[in-house]
KEMAR-223187 format. One record per residue (C-alpha): x, y, z; residue in one letter. Coordinates in steps of 0.02 Angstrom, whole numbers, padded with zeros to 5 digits, always signed. Layout:
BEGIN
XYZa;...
***
This chain:
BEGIN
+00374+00079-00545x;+00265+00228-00538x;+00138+00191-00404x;-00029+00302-00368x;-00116+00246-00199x;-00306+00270-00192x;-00446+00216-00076x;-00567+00123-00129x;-00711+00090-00027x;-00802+00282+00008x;-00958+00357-00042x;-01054+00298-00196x;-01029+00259-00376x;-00988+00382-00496x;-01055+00347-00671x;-00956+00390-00828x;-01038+00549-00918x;-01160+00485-01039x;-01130+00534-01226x;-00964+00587-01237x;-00913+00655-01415x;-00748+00567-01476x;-00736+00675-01642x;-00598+00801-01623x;-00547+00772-01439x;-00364+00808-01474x;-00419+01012-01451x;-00335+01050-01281x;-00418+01236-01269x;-00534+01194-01149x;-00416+01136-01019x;-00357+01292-00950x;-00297+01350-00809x;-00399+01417-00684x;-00327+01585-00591x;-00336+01514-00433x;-00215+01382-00468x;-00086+01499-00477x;-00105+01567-00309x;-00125+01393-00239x;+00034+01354-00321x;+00133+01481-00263x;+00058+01461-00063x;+00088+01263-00092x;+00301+01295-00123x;+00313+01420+00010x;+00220+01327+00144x;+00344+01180+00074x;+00508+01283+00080x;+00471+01337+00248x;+00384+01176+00359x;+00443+01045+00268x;+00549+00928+00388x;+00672+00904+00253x;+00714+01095+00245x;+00744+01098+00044x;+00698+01224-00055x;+00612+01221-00206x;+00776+01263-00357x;+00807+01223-00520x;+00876+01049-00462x;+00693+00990-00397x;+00634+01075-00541x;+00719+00951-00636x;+00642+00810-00531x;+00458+00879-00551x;+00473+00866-00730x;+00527+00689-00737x;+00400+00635-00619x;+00261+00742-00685x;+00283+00649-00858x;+00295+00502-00774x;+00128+00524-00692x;+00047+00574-00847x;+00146+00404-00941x;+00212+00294-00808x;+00200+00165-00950x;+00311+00255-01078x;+00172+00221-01202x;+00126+00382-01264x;+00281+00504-01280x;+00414+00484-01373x;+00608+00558-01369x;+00561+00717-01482x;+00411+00751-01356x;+00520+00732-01190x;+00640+00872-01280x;+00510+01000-01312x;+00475+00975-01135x;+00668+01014-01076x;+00618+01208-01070x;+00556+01172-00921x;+00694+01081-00841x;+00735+01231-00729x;+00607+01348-00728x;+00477+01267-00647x;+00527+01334-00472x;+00514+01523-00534x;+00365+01489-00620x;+00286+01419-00487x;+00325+01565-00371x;+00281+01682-00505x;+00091+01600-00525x;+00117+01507-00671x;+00049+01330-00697x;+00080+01344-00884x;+00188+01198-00893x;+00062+01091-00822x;-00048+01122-00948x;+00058+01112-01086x;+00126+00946-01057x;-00017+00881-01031x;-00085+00941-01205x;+00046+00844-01286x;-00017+00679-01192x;-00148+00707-01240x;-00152+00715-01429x;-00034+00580-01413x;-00165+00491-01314x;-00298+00502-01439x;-00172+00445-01581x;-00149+00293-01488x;-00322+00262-01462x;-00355+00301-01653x;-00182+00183-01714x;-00263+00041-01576x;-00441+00059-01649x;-00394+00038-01830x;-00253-00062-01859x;-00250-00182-01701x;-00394-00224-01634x;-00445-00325-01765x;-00283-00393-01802x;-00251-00602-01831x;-00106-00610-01708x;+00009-00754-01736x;+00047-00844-01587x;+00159-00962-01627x;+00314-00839-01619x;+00424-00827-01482x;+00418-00656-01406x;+00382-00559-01253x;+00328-00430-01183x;+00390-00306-01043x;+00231-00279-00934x;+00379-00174-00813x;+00408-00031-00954x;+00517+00075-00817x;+00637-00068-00882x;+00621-00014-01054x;+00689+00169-01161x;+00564+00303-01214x;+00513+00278-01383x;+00605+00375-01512x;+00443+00383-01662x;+00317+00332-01702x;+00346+00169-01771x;+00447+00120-01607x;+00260+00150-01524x;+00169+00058-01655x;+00253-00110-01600x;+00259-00068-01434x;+00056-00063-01441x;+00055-00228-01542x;+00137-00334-01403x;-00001-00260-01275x;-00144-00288-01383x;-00071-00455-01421x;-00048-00516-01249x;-00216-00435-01211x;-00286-00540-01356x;-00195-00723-01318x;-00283-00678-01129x;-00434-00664-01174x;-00407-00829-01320x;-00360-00923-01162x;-00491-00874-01072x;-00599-00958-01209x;-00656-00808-01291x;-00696-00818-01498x;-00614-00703-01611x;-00761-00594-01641x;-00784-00590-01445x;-00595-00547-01405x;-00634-00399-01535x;-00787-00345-01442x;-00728-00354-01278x;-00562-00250-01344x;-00649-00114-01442x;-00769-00070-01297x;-00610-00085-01175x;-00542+00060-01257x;-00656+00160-01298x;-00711+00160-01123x;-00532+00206-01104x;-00530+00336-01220x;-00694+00395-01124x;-00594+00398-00938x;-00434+00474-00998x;-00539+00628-01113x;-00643+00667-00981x;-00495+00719-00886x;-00527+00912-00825x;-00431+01068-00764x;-00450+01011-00578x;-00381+00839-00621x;-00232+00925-00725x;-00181+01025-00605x;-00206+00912-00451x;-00072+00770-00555x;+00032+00930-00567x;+00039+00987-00390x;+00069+00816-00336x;+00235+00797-00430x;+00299+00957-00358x;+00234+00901-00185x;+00287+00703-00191x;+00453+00769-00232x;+00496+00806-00065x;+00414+00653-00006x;+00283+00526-00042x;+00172+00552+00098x;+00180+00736+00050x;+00026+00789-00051x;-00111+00933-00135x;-00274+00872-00111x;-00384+00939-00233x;-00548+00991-00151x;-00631+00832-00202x;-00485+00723-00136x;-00489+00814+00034x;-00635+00763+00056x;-00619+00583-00003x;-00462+00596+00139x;-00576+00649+00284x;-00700+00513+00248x;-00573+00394+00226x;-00499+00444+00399x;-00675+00437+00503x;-00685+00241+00508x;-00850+00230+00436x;-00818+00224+00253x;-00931+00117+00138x;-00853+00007+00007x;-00737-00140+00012x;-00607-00096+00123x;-00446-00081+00007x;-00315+00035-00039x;-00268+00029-00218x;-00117+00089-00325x;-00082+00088-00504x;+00056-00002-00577x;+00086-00028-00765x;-00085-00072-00832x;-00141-00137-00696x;-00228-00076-00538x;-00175-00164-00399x;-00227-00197-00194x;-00094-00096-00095x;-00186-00135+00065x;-00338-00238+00126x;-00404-00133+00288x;-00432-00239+00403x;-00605-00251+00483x;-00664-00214+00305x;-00757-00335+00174x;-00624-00365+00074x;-00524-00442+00244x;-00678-00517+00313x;-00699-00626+00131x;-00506-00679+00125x;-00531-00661-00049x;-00425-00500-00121x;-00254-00484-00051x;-00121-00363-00049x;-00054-00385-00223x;-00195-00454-00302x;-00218-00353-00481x;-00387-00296-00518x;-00414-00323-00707x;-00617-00305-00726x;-00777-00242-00621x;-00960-00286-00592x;-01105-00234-00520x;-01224-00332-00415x;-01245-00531-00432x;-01279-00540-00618x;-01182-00382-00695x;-01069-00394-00819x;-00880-00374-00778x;-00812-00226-00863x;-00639-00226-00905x;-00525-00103-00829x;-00342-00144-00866x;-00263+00009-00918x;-00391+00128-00838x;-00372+00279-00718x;-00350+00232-00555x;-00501+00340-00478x;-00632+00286-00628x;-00581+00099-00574x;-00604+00167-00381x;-00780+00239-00441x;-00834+00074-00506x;-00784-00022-00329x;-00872+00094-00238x;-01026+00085-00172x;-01175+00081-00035x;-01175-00036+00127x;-01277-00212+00078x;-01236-00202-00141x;-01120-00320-00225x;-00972-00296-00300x;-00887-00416-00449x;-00704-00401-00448x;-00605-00487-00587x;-00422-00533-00505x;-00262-00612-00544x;-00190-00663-00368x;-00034-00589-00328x;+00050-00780-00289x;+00002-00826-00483x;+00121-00688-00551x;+00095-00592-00723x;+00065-00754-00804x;-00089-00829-00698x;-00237-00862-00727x;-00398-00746-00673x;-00524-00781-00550x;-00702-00692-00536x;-00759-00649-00329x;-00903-00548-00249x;-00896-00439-00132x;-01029-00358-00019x;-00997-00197+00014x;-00998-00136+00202x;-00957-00008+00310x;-00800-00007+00417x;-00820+00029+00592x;-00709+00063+00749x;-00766-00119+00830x;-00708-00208+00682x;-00546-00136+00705x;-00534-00183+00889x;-00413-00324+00970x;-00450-00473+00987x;-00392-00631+01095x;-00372-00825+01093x;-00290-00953+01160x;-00194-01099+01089x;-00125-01255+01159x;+00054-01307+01145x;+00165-01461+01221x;+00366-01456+01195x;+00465-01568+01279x;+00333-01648+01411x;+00261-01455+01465x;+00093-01418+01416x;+00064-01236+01396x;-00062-01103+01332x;-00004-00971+01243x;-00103-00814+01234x;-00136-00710+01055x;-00196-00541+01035x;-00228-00490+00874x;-00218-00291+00850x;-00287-00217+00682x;-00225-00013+00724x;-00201+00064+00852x;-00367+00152+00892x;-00442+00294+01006x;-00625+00321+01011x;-00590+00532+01015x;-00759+00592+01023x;-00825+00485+01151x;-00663+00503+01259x;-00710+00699+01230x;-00868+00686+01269x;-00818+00609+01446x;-00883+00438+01434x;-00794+00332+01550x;-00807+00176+01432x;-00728+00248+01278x;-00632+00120+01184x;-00451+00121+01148x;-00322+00021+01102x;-00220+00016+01281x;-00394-00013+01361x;-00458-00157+01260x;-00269-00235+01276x;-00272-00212+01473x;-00445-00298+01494x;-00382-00445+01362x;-00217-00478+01450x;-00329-00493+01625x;-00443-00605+01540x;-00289-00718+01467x;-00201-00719+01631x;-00373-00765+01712x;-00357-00925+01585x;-00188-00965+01659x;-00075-00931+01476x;+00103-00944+01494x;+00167-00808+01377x;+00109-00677+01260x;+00099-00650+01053x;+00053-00489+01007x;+00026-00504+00822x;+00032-00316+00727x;+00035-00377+00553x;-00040-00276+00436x;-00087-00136+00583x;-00017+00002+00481x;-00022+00134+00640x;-00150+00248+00684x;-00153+00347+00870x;+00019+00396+00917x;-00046+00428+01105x;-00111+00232+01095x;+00052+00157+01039x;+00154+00245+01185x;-00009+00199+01299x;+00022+00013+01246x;+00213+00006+01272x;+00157+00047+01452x;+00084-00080+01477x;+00247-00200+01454x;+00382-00083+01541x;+00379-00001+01718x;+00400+00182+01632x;+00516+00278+01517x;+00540+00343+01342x;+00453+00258+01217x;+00485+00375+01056x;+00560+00536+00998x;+00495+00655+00890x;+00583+00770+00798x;+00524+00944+00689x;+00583+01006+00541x;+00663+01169+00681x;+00757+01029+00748x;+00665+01019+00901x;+00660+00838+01007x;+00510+00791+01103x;+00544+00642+01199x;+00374+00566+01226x;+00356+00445+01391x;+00255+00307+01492x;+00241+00375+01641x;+00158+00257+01719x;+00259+00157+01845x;+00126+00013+01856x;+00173-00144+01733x;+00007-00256+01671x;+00100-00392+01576x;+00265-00457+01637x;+00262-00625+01573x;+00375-00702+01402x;+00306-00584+01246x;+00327-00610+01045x;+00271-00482+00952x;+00240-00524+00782x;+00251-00403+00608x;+00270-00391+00441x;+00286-00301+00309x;+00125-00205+00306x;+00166-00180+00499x;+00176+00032+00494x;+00192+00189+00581x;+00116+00176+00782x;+00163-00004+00754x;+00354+00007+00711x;+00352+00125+00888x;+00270+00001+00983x;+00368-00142+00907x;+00530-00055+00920x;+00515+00007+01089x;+00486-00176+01155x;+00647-00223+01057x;+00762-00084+01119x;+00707-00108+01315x;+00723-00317+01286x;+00563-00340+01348x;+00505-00444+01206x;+00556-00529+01034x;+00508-00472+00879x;+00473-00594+00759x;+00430-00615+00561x;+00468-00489+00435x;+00538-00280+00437x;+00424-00162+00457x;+00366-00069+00317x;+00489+00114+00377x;+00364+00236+00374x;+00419+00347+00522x;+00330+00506+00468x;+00230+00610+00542x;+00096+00735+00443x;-00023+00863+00468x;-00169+00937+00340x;-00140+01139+00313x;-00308+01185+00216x;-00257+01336+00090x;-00401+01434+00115x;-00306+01504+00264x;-00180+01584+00149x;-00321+01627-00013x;-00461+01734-00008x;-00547+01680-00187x;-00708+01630-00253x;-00650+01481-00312x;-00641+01314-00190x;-00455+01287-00158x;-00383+01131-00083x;-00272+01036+00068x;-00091+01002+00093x;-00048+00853+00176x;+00130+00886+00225x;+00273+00784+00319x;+00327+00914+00461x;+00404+00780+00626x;+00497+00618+00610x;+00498+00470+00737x;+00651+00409+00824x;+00674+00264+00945x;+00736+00269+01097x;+00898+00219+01068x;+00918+00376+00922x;+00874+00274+00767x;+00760+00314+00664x;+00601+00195+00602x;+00610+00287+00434x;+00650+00188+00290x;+00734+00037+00368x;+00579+00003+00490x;+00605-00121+00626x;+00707-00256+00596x;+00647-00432+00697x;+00725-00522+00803x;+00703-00679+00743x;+00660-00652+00526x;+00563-00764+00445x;+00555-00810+00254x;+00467-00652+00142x;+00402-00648-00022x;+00426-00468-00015x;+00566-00351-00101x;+00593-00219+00000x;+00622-00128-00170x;+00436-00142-00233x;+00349-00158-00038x;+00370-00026+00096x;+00435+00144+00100x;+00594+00101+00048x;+00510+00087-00142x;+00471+00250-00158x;+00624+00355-00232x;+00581+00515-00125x;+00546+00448+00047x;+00666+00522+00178x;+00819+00419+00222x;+00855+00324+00389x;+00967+00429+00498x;+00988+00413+00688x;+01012+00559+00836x;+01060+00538+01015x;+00982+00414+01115x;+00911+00456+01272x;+00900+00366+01438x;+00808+00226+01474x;+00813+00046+01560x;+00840-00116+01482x;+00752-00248+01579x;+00832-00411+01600x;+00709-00530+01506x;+00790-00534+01341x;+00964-00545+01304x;+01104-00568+01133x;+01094-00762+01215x;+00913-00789+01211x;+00913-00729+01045x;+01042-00820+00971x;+00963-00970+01045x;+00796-00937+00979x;+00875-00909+00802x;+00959-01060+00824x;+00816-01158+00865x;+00713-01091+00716x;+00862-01154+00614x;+00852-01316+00673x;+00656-01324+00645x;+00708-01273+00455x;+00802-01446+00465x;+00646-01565+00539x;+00473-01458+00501x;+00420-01524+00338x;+00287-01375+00352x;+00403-01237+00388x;+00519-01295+00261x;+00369-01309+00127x;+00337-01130+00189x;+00500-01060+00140x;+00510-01149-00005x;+00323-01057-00057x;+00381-00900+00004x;+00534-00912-00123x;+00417-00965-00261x;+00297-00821-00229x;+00449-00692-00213x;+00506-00743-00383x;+00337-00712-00460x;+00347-00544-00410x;+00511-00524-00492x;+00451-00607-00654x;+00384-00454-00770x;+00393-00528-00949x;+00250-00611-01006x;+00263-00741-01159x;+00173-00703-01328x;+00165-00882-01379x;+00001-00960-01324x;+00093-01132-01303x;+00212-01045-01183x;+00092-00933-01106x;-00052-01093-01078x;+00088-01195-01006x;+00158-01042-00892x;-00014-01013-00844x;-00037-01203-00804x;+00105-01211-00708x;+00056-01066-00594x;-00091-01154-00545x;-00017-01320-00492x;+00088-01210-00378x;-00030-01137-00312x;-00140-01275-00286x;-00007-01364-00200x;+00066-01247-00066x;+00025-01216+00087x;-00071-01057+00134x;+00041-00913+00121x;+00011-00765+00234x;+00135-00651+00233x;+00043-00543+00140x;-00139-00584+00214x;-00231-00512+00356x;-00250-00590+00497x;-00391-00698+00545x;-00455-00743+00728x;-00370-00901+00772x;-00492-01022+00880x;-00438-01114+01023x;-00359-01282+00940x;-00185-01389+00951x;-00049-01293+00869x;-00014-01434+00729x;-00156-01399+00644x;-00141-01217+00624x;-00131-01165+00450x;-00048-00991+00459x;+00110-01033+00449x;+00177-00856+00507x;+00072-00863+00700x;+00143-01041+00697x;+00294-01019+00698x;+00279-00861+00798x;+00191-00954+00944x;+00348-01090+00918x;+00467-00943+00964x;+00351-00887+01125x;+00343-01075+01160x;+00562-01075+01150x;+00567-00918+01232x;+00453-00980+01391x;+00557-01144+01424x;+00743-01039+01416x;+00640-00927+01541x;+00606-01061+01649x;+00789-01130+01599x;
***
């Protein structure tokens, strides 16, 4: 699935330009291209054939690749173009790269005329023939909300009843819902023509920003043009004081869905949107009306979550644990901003008695991996950090007498690179912690060289999927010296580093130009494996709803592969060893066996993994009610499932009655891993 990541949570709303003439929309002249795309074009590939770290150059084979994904971008549904339109398209096929270096954007533009008049003949087919159809939903049919499943159309017709199963299933929705006829109409006609409004107000900058991305993301997916608006979106997203809700979003099908809750944010602070969750409608304030956004532009549905520190935001969701099938659910939000603090660590303590011994066991919950720069510039003595806040928690843990150590990193998808190596130095006596390779080949083995050890004592550290970048250093580094065991799901591979080049170093023009954010180092462990792709695998794994194939970097087609170099030096330390694994793992096993909650667990985590899978969605509104039903019985009665949730701050309180089920059992493993210690 074609997936297009967003932030949603900066500056304020947007509002849709007023007045908007439909009438004879389909005219494409006035999206042209402007000169200085040309020249940005042409600077973009060369900076890209030169710095990229995978050292390809731009040919008619990745010419060939741009095409399909630029399409893609512009109808990741297959919904609009049909079989004769992909052929007119095939000129392009190979040319793209010498067009490109010649200044032409032409392409661009001319594919994305086609759209769209085919957009508007949708909207016009939609408008008169469907909305204000009598479905009959007594037939059994589906449809395939996963269309990279499905062929391109070949005409017209093919299209036509393509469009009849969405409005359908839109339709029985909404009739389930409890909507009247006359309202499902209403609610329909004014979701698409606010559609048609989003998609037709589409400009050159836009245009040629979706084209310079599918030339860029073609090397890699962490590889992109930011438009001058979107560079500046991506510095206020990267200052930590951002106002909004707190969530990365990403399209996928119709449907725009939570990539990431930040946490610190509103969003994490309400446990009420997860990663998953799809958005379907939006509302302003306390009282305002939800307005529908399935099938809408990702940024027009950002523009609507956005907003000011203190307003309200309405959010429409189906949870991500309820599948395609479930049911809705309306939640407010208050927008905030999110600051450094709220991304701090934090501690507690939690009780635990196996086998006679009573013992505390220590948590530290770590959002990112933070550095307060300007302060630490500035030469204040008390600027916060990551390694600093961990040192003074670990001294006030060991002050409370713990026995051993969880250091939970799920969801911390990275941040200071500096912090991560800082923190790994405060397990080991000194050493490599990463290398860091450039696209000249050059290795830069980055160390701890601080001899003094804070922590010695039995460690866990905890991850999951959403566990990224800094994190998969810190984590792996802990697991290649055997100071510690890793524990709960792989890491989500991202072991990339970028940097931002802004253009207007290379182009002298009147016109504002924009930013590439491009992927020039790649990370390395100590032992010469890479955390690309693969991330770090635990220790000990626990159950995952999560396929690999739609989660993590792995899921995007481009991403660079795993590969390892030579390892360098370093010292294992004697804590952890292939025994005390293999007795851990056994001891989880057995646990499987006897814990009624961990075994509920998996068996929730299985149930939730297969309604990820499940993409076809039942026309028939006895099937579909009953589906629907079903959903929320499971749901109802399973245990809280947080794989996929942000932490929260656990009290101090007897480990029984803990309800995330992930800490639990990670704190069982510190709790085994203490007595074989002591064994």
């Amino acid at each position: 699935m074609k997936k297009k990541t967003f932030f949603a949570g900066i500056i304020s709303i947007v509002l849709l330009v007023p007045g908007l003439l439909l009438a004879g929309i389909a005219d494409t002249t006035q999206l042209k291209a402007k000169p200085v795309f040309g020249k940005e074009a042409k600077v973009v590939t060369y900076i890209l054939d030169n710095n990229h770290y995978r050292k390809i150059i731009l040919n008619d084979s990745l010419s060939s690749v741009i095409l399909d994904s630029y399409v893609k971008n512009l109808d990741n549904n297959k919904t609009y173009f049909t079989t004769t339109d992909l052929a007119s398209f095939e000129k392009y096929r190979q040319t793209i790269d010498d067009m490109t270096r010649a200044e032409n954007v032409t392409a661009a533009f001319d594919i994305y005329g086609a759209f769209r008049k085919r957009f508007v003949s949708r909207m016009d087919y939609i408008m008169k023939n469907l909305i204000h159809e009598k479905f009959d939903y007594t037939t059994e049919e589906f449809y395939e909300t996963d269309r990279d499943k499905e062929q391109w159309c070949k005409n017209e017709q093919e299209l036509n009843e393509v469009w009849r199963k969405i409005i359908k299933s839109q339709a029985l929705s909404l009739k389930l819902a409890g909507k009247t006829q006359p309202e499902i109409e209403k609610m329909l006609t004014e979701r698409y023509e606010r559609f048609r409004k989003s998609i037709l107000q589409f400009n050159s900058d836009d245009v040629f920003s979706l084209y310079m991305n599918s030339i860029t993301e073609s090397y890699d997916p962490h590889t992109n043009y930011l438009s001058p608006k979107a560079a500046d979106i991506f510095k206020q997203s990267m200052s930590l004081s951002l106002e909004g809700i707190g969530a990365r979003l990403q399209t996928e099908n119709d449907y725009t869905k939570v990539a990431e809750v930040i946490v610190g944010g509103p969003a994490h602070k309400s446990d009420l949107i997860h990663n998953g969750d799809r958005i379907i409608g939006v509302g302003q304030g306390e009282k305002g009306d939800i307005v529908d956004v399935i099938g809408w532009r990702i940024d027009d549905v950002v523009k609507l979550i956005k907003g000011p520190k203190g307003t309200t935001v309405k959010l429409q969701i189906i949870p991500a644990d309820m599948g395609v099938n479930g049911p809705s659910k309306v939640v407010q939000i208050v927008r905030d901003k999110i600051k450094l603090e709220d991304q701090q660590a934090k501690k507690s303590v939690i009780h635990y008695e196996k086998d006679g011994k009573s013992m505390n066991l220590g948590v530290i919950t770590l959002p990112s991996f933070y550095m307060d720069f300007d302060a630490y510039q500035k030469g204040d003595p008390n600027y916060t950090s990551t390694s600093r806040d961990v040192k003074r928690l670990i001294k006030e843990l060991q002050e409370q007498k713990v026995d051993g150590l969880v250091l939970d990193l799920r969801n911390n998808g990275g941040g200071s690179l500096t912090e991560a190596i800082e923190l790994t130095g405060l397990f080991i006596k000194q050493g490599p912690v990463v290398q860091v390779k450039n696209s000249l080949n050059k290795i830069d083995v980055q160390t701890d060289d601080n001899p003094t050890i804070t922590y010695n004592g039995p460690l866990v550290v905890l991850t999951n999927r959403f566990s990224a970048s800094a994190s998969e250093i810190f984590a792996g580094a802990i697991q290649d010296y055997h100071r510690g065991v890793v524990v709960g799901e792989s890491t989500f591979g991202k072991g990339t580093v970028q940097t931002v080049i802004d253009l207007k170093r290379f182009i002298n023009d009147p016109d504002e130009v924009g930013e590439l954010k491009l992927t020039f180092q790649k990370f390395y462990r100590v032992t010469g494996s890479s955390t690309q792709n693969k991330g770090v695998t635990p220790d000990v794994k626990l159950p995952t709803a999560l396929d690999p194939q739609q989660f993590g970097e792995s899921s995007n087609p481009s991403a660079l592969p795993w590969d390892e170099i030579r390892g360098t030096l370093f010292q294992k330390t004697p804590v952890i060893n292939d025994r005390v694994i293999s007795n851990l793992n056994k001891s989880y096993q057995d646990r499987l066996k006897t814990d009624k909650s961990l075994a509920q667990f998996v068996n929730d985590t299985e149930e939730v993994r297969e309604s990820y899978r499940e993409t076809k969605v039942s026309l028939n509104e006895v099937t579909r009610k009953k589906e629907m039903e079903e959903a929320e019985k499971k749901k109802a009665s399973r245990t809280s499932l947080n794989t996929t949730l942000p932490n929260k701050e656990i009290p101090s309180s007897d480990l029984k009655e803990m309800d995330d089920e992930y800490l639990r059992e990670g704190l069982f493993v510190l709790g085994d891993l203490i007595t074989t210690k002591i064994g």
